[in-house]
C-alpha positions as CSV (number, residue, x, y, z in Angstrom):
1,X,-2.1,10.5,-4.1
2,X,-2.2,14.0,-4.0
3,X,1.6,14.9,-2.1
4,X,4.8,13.0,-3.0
5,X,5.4,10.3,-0.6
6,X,9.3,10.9,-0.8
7,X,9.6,14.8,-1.3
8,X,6.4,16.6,0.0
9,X,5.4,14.6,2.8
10,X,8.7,14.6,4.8
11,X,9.3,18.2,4.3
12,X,6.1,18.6,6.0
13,X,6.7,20.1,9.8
14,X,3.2,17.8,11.0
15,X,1.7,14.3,8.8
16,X,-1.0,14.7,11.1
17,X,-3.3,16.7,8.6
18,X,-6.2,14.2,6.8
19,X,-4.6,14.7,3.7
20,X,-1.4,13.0,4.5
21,X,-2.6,10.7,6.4
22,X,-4.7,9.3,3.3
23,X,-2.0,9.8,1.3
24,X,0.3,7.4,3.5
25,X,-2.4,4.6,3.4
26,X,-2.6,4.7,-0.5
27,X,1.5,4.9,-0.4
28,X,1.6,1.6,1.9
29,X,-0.8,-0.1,-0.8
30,X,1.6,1.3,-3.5
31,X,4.6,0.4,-2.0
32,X,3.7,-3.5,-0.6
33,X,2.8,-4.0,-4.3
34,X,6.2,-2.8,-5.8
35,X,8.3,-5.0,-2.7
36,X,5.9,-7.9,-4.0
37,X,6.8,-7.7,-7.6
38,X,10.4,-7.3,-6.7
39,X,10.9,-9.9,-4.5
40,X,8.6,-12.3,-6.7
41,X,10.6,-11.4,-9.6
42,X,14.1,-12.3,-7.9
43,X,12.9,-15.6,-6.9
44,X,10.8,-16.8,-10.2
45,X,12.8,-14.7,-12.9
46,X,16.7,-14.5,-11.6
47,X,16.9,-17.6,-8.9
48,X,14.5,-19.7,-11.5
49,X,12.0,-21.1,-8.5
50,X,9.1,-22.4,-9.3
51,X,5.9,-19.4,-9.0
52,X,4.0,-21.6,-6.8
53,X,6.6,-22.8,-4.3
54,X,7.9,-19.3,-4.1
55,X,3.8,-17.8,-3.3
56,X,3.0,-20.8,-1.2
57,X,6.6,-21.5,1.3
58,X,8.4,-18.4,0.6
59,X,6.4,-15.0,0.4
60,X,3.4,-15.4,2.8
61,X,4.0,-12.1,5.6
62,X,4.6,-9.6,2.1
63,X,1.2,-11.6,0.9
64,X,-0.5,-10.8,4.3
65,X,1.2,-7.4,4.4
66,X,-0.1,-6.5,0.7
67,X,-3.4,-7.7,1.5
68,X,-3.7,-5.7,4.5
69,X,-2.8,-2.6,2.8
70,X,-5.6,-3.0,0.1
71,X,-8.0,-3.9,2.5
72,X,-6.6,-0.5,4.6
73,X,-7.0,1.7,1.6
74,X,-10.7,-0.1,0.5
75,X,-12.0,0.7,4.3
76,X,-10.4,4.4,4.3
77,X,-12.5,5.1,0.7
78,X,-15.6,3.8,2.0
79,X,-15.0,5.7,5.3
80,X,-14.1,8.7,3.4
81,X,-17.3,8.3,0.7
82,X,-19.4,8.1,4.0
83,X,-17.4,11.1,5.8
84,X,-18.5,12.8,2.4
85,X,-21.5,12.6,1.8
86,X,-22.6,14.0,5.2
87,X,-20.9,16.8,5.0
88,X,-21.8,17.9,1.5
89,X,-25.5,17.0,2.0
């Protein structure tokens, strides 16, 4: 990420530029990651569940959510790699 998710991008007057908008995919990813671990960590460390009941009955839309946000950011750096190379070449 190149502009802080929490400071730079909101004092921005437009998120409309390419720059934030790529920076806002790679946030999500970040972000769905860190509300995984936290919730995961609640239920298996603090509450005592068992990991596999928790990942199996308990956590599946923040597992669909997570995955959707790597699969968001792995499209956007292929797309971008692509966008790339024909305009360098």
């Amino acid at each position: 990420m190149t502009k802080c998710p929490k400071r730079g991008i909101p004092s921005q007057e437009s998120v409309t530029d390419l720059t934030t908008l790529v920076n806002l995919v790679y946030y999500r990813e970040v972000a769905e990651t860190k509300a995984m671990t936290e919730v995961l960590s609640q239920k298996i460390m603090t509450e005592g569940k068992k990991f596999y009941d928790v990942w199996m009955y308990e956590v599946s839309d923040q597992i669909q959510n997570m995955a959707l946000a790597f699969a968001e950011r792995f499209c956007l750096e292929a797309a971008m790699s692509k966008f790339n190379d024909l305009t360098s070449g």
